[in-house]
Each structure stands twice: as structure tokens, then as C-alpha cells.
DOPALO-905939 format. One record per residue (C-alpha): residue number from 0; residue in three letters; x, y, z. Coordinates in nm, 2 decimals. Example, Ala and Ser with C-alpha at 12.3 -4.5 7.8 and 13.67 -1.06 7.14 Angstrom:
<rs>
num,residu,u,v,w
0,ALA,1.23,-0.45,0.78 .
1,SER,1.37,-0.11,0.71 .
</rs>
This chain:
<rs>
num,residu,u,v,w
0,UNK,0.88,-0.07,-1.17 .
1,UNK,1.32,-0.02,-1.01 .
2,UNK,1.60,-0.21,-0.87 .
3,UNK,1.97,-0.34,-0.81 .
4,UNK,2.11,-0.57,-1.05 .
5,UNK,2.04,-0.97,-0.92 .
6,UNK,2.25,-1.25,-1.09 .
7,UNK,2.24,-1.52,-1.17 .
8,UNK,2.41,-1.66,-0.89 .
9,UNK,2.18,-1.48,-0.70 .
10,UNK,1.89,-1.68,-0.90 .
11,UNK,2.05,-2.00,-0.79 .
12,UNK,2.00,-1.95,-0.46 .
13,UNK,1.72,-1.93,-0.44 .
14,UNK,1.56,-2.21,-0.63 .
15,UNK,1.21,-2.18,-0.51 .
16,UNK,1.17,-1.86,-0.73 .
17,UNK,1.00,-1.65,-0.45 .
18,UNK,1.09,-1.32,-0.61 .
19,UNK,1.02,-1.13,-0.31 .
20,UNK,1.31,-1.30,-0.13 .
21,UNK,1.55,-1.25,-0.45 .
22,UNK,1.83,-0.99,-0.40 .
23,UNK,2.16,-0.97,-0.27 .
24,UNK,2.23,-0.69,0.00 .
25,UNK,2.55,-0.48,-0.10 .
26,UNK,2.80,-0.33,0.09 .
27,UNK,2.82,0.01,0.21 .
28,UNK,3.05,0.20,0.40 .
29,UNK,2.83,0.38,0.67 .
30,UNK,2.93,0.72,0.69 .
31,UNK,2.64,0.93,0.90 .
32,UNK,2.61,1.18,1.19 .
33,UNK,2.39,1.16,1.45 .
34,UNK,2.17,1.47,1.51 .
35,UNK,1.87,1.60,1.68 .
36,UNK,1.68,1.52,1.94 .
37,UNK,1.66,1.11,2.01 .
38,UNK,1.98,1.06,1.77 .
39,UNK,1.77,1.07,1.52 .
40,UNK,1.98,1.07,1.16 .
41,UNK,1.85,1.30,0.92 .
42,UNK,1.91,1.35,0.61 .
43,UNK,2.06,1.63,0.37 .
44,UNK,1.87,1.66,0.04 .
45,UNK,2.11,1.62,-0.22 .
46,UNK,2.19,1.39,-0.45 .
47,UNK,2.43,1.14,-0.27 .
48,UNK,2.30,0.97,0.04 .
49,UNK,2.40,1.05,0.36 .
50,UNK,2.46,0.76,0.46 .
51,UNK,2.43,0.39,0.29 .
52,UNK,2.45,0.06,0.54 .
53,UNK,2.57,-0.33,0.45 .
54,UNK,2.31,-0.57,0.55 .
55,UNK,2.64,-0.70,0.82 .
56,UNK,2.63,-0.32,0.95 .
57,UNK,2.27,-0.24,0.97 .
58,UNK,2.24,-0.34,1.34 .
59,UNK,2.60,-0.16,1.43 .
60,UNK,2.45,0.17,1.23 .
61,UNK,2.13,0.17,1.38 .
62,UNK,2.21,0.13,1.71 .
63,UNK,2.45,0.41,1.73 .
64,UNK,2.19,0.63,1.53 .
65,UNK,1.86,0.50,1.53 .
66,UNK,1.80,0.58,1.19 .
67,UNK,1.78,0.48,0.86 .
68,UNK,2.06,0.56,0.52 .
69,UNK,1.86,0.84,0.34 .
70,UNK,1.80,1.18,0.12 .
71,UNK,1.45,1.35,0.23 .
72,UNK,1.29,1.58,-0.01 .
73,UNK,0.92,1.75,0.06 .
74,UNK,0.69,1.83,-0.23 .
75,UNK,0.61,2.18,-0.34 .
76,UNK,0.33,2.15,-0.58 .
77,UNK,0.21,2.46,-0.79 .
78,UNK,-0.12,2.59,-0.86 .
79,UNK,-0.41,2.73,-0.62 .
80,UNK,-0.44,2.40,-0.33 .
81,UNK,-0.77,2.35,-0.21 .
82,UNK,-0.83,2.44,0.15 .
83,UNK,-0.73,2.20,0.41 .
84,UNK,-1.01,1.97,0.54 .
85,UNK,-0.96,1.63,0.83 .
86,UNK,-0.71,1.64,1.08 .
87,UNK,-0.33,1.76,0.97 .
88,UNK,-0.13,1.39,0.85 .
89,UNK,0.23,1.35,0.73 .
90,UNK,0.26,1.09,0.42 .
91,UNK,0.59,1.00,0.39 .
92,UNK,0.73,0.82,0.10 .
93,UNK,1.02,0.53,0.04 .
94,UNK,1.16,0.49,-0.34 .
95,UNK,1.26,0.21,-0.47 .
96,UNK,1.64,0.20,-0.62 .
97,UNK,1.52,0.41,-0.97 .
98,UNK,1.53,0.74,-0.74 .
99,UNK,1.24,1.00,-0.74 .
100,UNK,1.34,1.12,-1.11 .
101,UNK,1.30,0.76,-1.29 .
102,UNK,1.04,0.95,-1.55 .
103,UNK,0.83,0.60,-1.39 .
104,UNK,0.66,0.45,-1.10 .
105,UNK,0.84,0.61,-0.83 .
106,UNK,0.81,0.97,-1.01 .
107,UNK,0.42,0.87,-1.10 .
108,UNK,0.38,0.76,-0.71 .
109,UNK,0.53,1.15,-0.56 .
110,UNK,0.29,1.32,-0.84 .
111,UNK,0.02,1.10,-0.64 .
112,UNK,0.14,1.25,-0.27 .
113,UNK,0.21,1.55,-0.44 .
114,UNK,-0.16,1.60,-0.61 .
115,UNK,-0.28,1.51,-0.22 .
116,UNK,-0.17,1.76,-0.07 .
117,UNK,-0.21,1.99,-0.32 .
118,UNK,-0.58,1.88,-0.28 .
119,UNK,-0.57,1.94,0.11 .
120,UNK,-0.29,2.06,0.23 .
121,UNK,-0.33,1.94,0.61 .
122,UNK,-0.15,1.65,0.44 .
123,UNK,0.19,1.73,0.43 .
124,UNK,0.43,1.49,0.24 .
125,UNK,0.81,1.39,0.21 .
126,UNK,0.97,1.11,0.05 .
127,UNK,1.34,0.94,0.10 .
128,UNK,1.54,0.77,-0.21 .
129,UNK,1.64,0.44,-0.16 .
130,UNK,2.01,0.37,-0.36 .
131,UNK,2.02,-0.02,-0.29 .
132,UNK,1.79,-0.28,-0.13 .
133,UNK,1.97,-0.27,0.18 .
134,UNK,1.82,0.06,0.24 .
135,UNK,1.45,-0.05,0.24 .
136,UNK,1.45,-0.19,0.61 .
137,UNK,1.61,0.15,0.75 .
138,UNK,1.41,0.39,0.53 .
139,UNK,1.07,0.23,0.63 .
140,UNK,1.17,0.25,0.99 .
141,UNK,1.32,0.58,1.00 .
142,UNK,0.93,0.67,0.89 .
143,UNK,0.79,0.51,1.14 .
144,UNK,0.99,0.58,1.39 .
145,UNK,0.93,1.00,1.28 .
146,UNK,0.55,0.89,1.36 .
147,UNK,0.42,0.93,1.00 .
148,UNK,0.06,0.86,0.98 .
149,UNK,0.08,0.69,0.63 .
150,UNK,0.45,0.54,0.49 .
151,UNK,0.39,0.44,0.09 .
152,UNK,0.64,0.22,-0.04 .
153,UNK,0.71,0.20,-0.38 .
154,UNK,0.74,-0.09,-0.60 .
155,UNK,0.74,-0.50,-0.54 .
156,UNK,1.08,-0.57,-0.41 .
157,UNK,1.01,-0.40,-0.12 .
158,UNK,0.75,-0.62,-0.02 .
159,UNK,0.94,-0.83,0.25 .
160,UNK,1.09,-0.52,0.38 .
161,UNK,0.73,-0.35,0.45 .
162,UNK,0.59,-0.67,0.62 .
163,UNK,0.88,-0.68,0.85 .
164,UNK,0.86,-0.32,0.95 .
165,UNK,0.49,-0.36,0.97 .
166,UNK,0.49,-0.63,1.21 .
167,UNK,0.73,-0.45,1.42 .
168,UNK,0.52,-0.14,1.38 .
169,UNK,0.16,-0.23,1.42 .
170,UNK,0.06,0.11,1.53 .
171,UNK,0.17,0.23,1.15 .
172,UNK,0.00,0.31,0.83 .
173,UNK,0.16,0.15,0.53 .
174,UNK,0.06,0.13,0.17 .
175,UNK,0.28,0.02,-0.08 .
176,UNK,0.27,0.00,-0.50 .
177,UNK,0.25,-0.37,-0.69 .
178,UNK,0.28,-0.61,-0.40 .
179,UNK,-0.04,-0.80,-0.21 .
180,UNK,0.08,-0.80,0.14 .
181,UNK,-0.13,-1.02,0.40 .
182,UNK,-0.04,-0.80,0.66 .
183,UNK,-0.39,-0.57,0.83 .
184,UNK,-0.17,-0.22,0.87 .
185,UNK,-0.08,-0.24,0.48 .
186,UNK,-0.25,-0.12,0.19 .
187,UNK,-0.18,-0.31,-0.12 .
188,UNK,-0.20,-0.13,-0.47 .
189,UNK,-0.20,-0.37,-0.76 .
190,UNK,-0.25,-0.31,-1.13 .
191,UNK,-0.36,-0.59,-1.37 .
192,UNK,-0.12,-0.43,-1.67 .
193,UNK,-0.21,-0.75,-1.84 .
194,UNK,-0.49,-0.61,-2.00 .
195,UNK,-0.32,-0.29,-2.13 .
196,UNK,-0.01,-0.46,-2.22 .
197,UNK,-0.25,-0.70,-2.46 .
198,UNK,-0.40,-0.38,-2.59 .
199,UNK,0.00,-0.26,-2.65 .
200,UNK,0.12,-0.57,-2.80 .
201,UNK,-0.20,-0.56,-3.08 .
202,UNK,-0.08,-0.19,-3.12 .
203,UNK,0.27,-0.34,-3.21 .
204,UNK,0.18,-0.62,-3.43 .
205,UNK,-0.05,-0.37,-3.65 .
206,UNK,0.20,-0.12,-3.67 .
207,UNK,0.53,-0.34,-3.72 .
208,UNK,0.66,-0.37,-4.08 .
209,UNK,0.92,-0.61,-3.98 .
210,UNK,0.66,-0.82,-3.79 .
211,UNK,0.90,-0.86,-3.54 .
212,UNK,0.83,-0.71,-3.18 .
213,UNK,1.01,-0.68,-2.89 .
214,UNK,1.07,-0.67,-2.56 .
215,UNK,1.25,-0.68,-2.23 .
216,UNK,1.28,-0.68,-1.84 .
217,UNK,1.42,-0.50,-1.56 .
218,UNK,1.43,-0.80,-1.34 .
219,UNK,1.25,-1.11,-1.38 .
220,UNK,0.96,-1.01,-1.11 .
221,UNK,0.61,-1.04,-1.16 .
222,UNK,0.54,-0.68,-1.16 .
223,UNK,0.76,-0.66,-1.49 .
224,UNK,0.68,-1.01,-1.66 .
225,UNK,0.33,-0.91,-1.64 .
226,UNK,0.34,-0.62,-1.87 .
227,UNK,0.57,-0.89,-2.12 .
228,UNK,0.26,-1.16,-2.08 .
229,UNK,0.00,-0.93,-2.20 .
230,UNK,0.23,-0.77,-2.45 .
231,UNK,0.26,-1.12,-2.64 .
232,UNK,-0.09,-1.20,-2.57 .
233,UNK,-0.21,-0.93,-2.80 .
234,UNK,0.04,-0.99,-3.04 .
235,UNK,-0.06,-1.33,-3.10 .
236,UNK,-0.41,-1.19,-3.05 .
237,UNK,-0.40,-0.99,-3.34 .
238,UNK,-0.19,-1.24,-3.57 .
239,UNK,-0.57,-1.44,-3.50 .
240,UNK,-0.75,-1.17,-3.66 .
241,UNK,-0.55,-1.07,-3.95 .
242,UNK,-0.38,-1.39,-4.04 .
243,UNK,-0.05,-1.27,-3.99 .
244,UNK,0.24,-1.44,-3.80 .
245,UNK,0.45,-1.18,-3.57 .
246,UNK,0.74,-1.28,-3.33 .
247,UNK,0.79,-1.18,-3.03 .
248,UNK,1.13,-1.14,-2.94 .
249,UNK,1.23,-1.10,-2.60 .
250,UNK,1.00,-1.31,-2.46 .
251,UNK,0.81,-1.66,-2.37 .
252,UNK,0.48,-1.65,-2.23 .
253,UNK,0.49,-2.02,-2.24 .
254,UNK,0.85,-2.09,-2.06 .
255,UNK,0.80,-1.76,-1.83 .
256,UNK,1.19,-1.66,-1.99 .
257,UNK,1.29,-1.38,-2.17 .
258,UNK,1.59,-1.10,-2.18 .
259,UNK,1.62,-0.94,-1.86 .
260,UNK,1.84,-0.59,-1.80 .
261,UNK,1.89,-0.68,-1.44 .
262,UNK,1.90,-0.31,-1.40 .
263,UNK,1.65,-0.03,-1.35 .
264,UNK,1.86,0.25,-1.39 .
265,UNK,2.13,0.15,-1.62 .
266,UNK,2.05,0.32,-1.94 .
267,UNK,2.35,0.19,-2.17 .
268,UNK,2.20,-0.19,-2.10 .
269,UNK,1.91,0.00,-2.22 .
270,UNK,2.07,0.08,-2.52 .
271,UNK,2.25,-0.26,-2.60 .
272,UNK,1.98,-0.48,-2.55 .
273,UNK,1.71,-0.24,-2.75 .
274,UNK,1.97,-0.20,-3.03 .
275,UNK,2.03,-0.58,-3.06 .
276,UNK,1.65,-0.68,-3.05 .
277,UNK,1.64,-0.43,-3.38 .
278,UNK,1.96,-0.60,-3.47 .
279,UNK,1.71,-0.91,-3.50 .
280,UNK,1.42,-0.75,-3.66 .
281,UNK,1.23,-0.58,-3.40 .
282,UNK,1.09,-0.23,-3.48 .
283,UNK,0.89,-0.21,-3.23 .
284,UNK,0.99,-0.24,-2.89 .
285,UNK,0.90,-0.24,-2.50 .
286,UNK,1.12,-0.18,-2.21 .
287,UNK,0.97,-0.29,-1.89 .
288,UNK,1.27,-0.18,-1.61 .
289,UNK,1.23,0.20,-1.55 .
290,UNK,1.53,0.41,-1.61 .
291,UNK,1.70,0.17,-1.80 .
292,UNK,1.47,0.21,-2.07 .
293,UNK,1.55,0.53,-2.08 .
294,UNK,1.84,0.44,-2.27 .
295,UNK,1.67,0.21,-2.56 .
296,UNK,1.46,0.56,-2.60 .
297,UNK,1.73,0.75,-2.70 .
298,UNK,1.92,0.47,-2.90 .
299,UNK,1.57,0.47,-3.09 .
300,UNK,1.60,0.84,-3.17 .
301,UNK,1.97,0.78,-3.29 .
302,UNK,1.85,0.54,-3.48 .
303,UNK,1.66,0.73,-3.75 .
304,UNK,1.34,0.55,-3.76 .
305,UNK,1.44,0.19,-3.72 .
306,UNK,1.24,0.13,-3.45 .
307,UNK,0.99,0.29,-3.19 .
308,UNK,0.93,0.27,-2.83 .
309,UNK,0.66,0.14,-2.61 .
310,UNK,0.68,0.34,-2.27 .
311,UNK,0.54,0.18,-1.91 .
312,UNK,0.43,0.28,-1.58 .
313,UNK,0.36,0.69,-1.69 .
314,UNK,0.25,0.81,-2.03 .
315,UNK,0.62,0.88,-2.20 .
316,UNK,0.51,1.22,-2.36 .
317,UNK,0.43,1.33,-2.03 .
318,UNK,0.72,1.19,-1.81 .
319,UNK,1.02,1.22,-2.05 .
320,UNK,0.92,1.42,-2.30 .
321,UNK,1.25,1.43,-2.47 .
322,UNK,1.16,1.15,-2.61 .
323,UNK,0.82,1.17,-2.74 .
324,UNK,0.88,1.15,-3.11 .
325,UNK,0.97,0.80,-3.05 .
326,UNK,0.71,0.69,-2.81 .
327,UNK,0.39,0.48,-3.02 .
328,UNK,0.20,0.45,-2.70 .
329,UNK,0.27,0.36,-2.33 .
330,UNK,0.10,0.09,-2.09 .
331,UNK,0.01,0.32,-1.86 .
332,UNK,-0.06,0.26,-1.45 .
333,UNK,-0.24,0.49,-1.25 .
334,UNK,-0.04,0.52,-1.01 .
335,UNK,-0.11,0.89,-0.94 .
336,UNK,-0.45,0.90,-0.89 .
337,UNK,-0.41,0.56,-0.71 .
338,UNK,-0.15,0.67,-0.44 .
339,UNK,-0.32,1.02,-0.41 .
340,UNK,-0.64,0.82,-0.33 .
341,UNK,-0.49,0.69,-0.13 .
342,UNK,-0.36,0.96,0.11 .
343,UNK,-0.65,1.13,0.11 .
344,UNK,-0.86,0.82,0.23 .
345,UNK,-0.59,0.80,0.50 .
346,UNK,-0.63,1.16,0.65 .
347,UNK,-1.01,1.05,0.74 .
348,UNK,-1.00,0.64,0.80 .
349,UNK,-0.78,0.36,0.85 .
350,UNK,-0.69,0.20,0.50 .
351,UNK,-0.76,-0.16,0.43 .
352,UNK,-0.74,-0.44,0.20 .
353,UNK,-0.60,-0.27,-0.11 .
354,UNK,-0.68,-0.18,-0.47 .
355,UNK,-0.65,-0.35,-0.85 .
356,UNK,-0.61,-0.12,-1.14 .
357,UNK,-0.79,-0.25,-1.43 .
358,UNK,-0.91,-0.16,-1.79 .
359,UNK,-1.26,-0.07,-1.62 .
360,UNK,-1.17,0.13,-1.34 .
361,UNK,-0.90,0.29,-1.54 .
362,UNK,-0.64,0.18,-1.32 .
363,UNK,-0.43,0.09,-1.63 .
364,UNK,-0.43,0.20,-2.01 .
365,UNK,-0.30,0.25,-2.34 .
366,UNK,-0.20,0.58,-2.36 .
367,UNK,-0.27,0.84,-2.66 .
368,UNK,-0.08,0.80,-2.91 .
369,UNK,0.07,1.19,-2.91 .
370,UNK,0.31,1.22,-3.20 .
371,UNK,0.21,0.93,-3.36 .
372,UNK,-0.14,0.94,-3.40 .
373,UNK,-0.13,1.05,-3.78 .
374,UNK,0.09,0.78,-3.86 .
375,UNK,-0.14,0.47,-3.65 .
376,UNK,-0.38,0.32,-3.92 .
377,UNK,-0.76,0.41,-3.81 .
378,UNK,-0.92,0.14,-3.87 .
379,UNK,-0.57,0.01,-3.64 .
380,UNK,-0.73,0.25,-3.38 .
381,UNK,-1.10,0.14,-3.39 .
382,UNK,-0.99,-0.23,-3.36 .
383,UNK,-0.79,-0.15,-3.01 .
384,UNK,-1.09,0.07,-2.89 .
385,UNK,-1.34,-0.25,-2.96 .
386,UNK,-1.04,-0.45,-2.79 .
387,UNK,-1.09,-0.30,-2.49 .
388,UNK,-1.42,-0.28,-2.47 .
389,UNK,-1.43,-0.69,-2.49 .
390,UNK,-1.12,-0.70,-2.24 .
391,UNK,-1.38,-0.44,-2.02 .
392,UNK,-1.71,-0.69,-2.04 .
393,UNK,-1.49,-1.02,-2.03 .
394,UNK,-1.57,-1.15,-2.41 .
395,UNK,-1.18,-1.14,-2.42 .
396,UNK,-1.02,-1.27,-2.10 .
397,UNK,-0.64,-1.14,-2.06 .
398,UNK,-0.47,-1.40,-1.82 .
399,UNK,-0.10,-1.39,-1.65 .
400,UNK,0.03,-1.57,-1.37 .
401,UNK,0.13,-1.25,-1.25 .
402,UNK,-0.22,-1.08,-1.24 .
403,UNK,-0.30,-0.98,-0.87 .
404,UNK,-0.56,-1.08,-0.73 .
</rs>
């Protein structure tokens, strides 16, 4: 879950609250070479893009190119691969703004391209990093124009980017991560992280000494307020059973409002808003916006114990592992398995519909509790096991007017 900071200007103009419209285009100076055959721009790997385009000089750049602002990398997976099987596909990948290395959704949605083609390696696979919003249009498009037989977008803002480029590109595969899209040639991967975010926010109540919990946003979109619904949900879930009164700071179920970072990747926001929800009594605390929460894990390791960390997207231990000793748990998405499905469903048939990730299918989870499974009460730990059971057969129904459906 990644993006550029939106305002609230921004916000105000756009009053219905369709999130998927939200965002304002910034500037770039357009600086590329064309190359190849076709004048096809390509694109060095590196860390800096080639080339970045204003939403005013998208039209200019692309007619003298025909290409999109980019970095390409391709995926060298280790271990034996499997031997190839179907006809030979290329899977090509777009990032969202948190770049390929957010330790999140966009790093959890390569290892899923990655572990395809590890598992048959006639699909080859090849992403390109996004740097601003204004790159989604040209990115897409630069894949489809390169023929690739499945393009995977990653994350919810780029939902009204893939629509248009899949309308002009009927011909083309497309999936993309936490977005429903109406259109036939998309694939839509969805995850309820309602249900694990309940099981998270039960986890923090029971282990908070302050009871005082927190939380916060990269942007105010449903694939991040989701996580934040259930998270209070099972809070208040828990304060049922054990008579206890926690509160949740950060935020509202109720009003749909909370503290936002309007950032993905801005780690000392990160910092500053983790370190003033302790300020107020939070000790436990979940970051919902990708890299930037990057930064409230290592203000909670400066911190000497005053508060923990409840990761999202990837299990924490796994995907920044620097930072384990202060990770209780994560709400974890499948995103992995889900995208590599995915591909490899591709290489034989034409994908349609799309996919929820729930508690039962293990398309979400809470994830062990690594370091700190000696210090979680047990009878703490049997309660959230029974928890999800009830979440699994319905006797406890998790709601969020974000869930997909």
C-alpha cells in the first residue's frame, strides 16, 4: 500500500471522495532519449528515472518517444527453477510511487513474479518503478505497447490509470493489486485485511499496558483505512471480553477520520507522527502507508521499549528485518502467492474476474509473532487462534466499508 503526498486542497476538490480520482499530477522536466527500433524509450536501471513527464507534457513526450518515464529491472531468482512448461510469456510489472524496495506491497508483488518464474521459467518477468502518479499512464503503456502478455499493477491508486490503458489496449492482459476494476482484460486482486486487522487490533489491546493503541495512514484510501477499521474493531472487540476500555488513537471507525502521513515513503513523518501517538499514550502502534512506516520502526527501536510496531502488507521479520525486535506481529497480505498465481494462470488461460484474500483462503493473516512470542501471554495467543476461527465460520462478522467485494 504507496503514493505521492495529496493535500488537502487536493481533498477539496474533489468533494465527492472518489479516491481513485484523488491526486495531483506533478511536474517533471522530461529529459529522455529516444532509442531502438520504433523510438521506443528505454530505460537505464538505476536508481534515478530516466525520464519523469508533467501531466501538461505527457502528450509532447510521448509523441516524440512513444514511450513511457521509467527504470526497468528483470528478476534473477536463486535456487534450482522448475523446468519450463506452456508457451514462453513476459510478465511485466508497474510499482506504485514506494519503489520496488518499499520492504511492502510492491516488494511482496516482485517476490510473486519472481517465485513464477522461478516456478517455470518460460515466464520471463521485468518490472518498472513508478516515482510519481504521473508516471502510471506511460509505464502501463510502455508495457503494452512492448507486447507483454500479462502487465500487473501494483496498488489502488493506479486504478484509473489501468482502466484507461485497458480500454485503449483491449488486446492486453492486465492484473492489478487492491482495486476492483469493471473492466473484462483486468484481473482484480483484493484482500479483505479487515479480518486480520481485527485479529491485530485484539493482539494490541491484550498486550498494551497503557491501553492506548495506535495508528495511522499513508493516504486516506480504502486500501489503507481498511486495515485501520479492523484494527479498532478488535480493539473494541476485546475490551467486550475482558471488560477493559482501550483507545484507539489515530483513528474513527465511526467518522471514517484519522491521522494520515500523506506519504508512502517519507520515513521522518513516519517518525513524528509514531513518536507523538506514544507522546499520547500509545504503545502499541500500526503504520498503514509502506515506507513511511519504516520510520516509526526505527523511532520505536530508539525508543527503548516505549512502544512496539505492528507491520502490514509483508511479515516485518521477513521484509525488514532490521527491525524485527520491535515488530509484535504484522497484518499480513498474500500478495506473493496471489500475484505469482496469478502469472502462472496467465501462461495457460486468459485471466478473469479477480481474487479476495481472506482469513479462509489465507489470503490475509496475522503473522507469527517471531521475537515476541515469549513475551505474548498464551492464553493471549489461544484467544486470537479461537478469533479466527469464528472470523473463518462467520460467528464473528468483521465489516468495513472498504471490504471488496
Amino acid at each position: 500500500m504507496r503514493a505521492r503526498q495529496m493535500s488537502v486542497l487536493q481533498h477539496r476538490t474533489n468533494p465527492s471522495g472518489d479516491w481513485r480520482t484523488l491526486g495531483v499530477r506533478r511536474m517533471y522536466i522530461a529529459q529522455a532519449r529516444c532509442q531502438g527500433k520504433g523510438n521506443i524509450l528505454r530505460s537505464m536501471r538505476g536508481i534515478k528515472l530516466l525520464a519523469a513527464v508533467a501531466v501538461g507534457g505527457l502528450a509532447l513526450s510521448l509523441a516524440a518517444c512513444g514511450s513511457a518515464p521509467a527504470k526497468e529491472g528483470t528478476g534473477t531468482p536463486t535456487g534450482a527453477a522448475s523446468s519450463p512448461t506452456g508457451k514462453a510469456i513476459q510478465a511485466c510489472m508497474v510499482t506504485d510511487t514506494g519503489g520496488i524496495d518499499d520492504k511492502s506491497f510492491n516488494a511482496a508483488a516482485w517476490a510473486g513474479l519472481q517465485a513464477a518464474n522461478q516456478s517455470n521459467p518460460n515466464i520471463k518477468v521485468k518490472y518498472v518503478a513508478s516515482t510519481a502518479e504521473a508516471d502510471y499512464e506511460p509505464n502501463l503503456t510502455n508495457f503494452a505497447q512492448q507486447k507483454c502478455d500479462l502487465i500487473v499493477a501494483v496498488g489502488g491508486l493506479m486504478g484509473t490509470a489501468t482502466d484507461k490503458i485497458a480500454k485503449q489496449n483491449p488486446n492486453a492482459q492486465f492484473a492489478i493489486v487492491d482495486y476492483k476494476s469493471a473492466e473484462p482484460n483486468v484481473y482484480s486482486m483484493q484482500f479483505d485485511t479487515a479480518q486480520a486487522g481485527f485479529l491485530a487490533g485484539y493482539l494490541a489491546a491484550g498486550y498494551s499496558k497503557s491501553h492506548k493503541i495506535g495508528t495511522y495512514g499513508g493516504l486516506k484510501i480504502p486500501p489503507v483505512t481498511i486495515f485501520m477499521d479492523g484494527y479498532a474493531d478488535g480493539a473494541k472487540y476485546y475490551d467486550g471480553k475482558h471488560s477493559t476500555t482501550t483507545t484507539v488513537l489515530g483513528w474513527d471507525k465511526a467518522k471514517q477520520d484519522g491521522l494520515f502521513a500523506n506519504s508512502f515513503v517519507d520515513q521522518a513523518k513516519g517518525k513524528q507522527l509514531a513518536d507523538s501517538l506514544n507522546s499520547q499514550g500509545a504503545d502499541v502502534i500500526m503504520p498503514v502507508a509502506g515506507g513511511t512506516g519504516l520510520g516509526t520502526a526505527a523511532a520505536a527501536q530508539a525508543s527503548n521499549g516505549k512502544y512496539v510496531v505492528i507491520w502490514v502488507d509483508q511479515d516485518g521479520c521477513k521484509s525488514a528485518s532490521q527491525y524485527c525486535n520491535v515488530f509484535l506481529s504484522t497484518v499480513a497480505k498474500n500478495i506473493s502467492d496471489t500475484v505469482r498465481d496469478a502469472a502462472l494462470k496467465a501462461d495457460t488461460e486468459k485471466l478473469t474476474g479477480g481474487s479476495i484474500g481472506t482469513l479462509a483462503n489465507n489470503g490475509v493473516q496475522l503473522a507469527p509473532y517471531n521475537q515476541f512470542d515469549s513475551k505474548v501471554d498464551p492464553a493471549l495467543k489461544t484467544e486470537i487462534e479461537a478469533l479466527k476461527q469464528d472470523i473463518i465460520t462467520g460467528k464473528v462478522v468483521v465489516t468495513s466499508p472498504a471490504a471488496p467485494k
